[in-house]
C-alpha positions in Angstrom: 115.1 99.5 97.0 117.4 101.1 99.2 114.9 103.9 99.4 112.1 101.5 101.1 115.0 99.9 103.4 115.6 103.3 104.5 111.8 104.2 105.6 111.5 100.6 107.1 114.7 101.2 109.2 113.4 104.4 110.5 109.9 102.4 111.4 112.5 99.5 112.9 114.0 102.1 115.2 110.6 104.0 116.5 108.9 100.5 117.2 112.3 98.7 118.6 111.0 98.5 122.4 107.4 97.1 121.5 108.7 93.9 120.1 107.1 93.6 117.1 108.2 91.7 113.7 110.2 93.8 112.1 108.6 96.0 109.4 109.9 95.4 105.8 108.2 97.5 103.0 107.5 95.8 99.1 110.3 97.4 97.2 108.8 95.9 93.7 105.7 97.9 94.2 107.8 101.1 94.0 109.1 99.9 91.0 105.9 98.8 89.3 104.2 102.7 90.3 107.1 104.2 89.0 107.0 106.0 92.0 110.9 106.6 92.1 111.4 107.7 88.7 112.9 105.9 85.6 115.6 102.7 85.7 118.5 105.3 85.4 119.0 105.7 89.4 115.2 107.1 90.8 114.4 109.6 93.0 114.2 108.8 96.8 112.4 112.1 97.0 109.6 111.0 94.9 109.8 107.7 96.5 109.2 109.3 100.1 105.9 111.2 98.9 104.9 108.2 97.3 105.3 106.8 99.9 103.2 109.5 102.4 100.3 110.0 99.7 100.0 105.9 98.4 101.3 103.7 101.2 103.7 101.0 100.6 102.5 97.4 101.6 104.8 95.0 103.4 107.3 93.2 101.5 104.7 90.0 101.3 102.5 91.9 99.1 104.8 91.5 96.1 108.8 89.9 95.4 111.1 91.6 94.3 
């Protein structure tokens, strides 16, 4: 979770002067790929390439 907050942040701060709605990325997908590792703390590292290779939807897409 805190790994997603972190990329949306980053996307908050490059699109901060075009006034769009804040982006805010589906943590629970993440979870449901596995894409961060096991339950005993994750990986941001494998969440970030997940991440660049899969895509993560906005947090609509699924609640956490």
């Amino acid at each position: 979770m805190g790994t997603t907050s972190s990329i949306a942040d980053r996307f908050n701060i490059m699109l901060k002067d075009l006034a769009m709605t804040p982006v805010a990325l589906d943590a629970q997908v993440v979870i449901n790929c596995e894409a961060g590792g096991d339950c005993n703390g994750g990986d941001p590292g494998d969440v970030f390439e997940y991440a660049f290779m899969e895509g993560i939807p906005d947090s609509s897409c699924e609640q956490y």
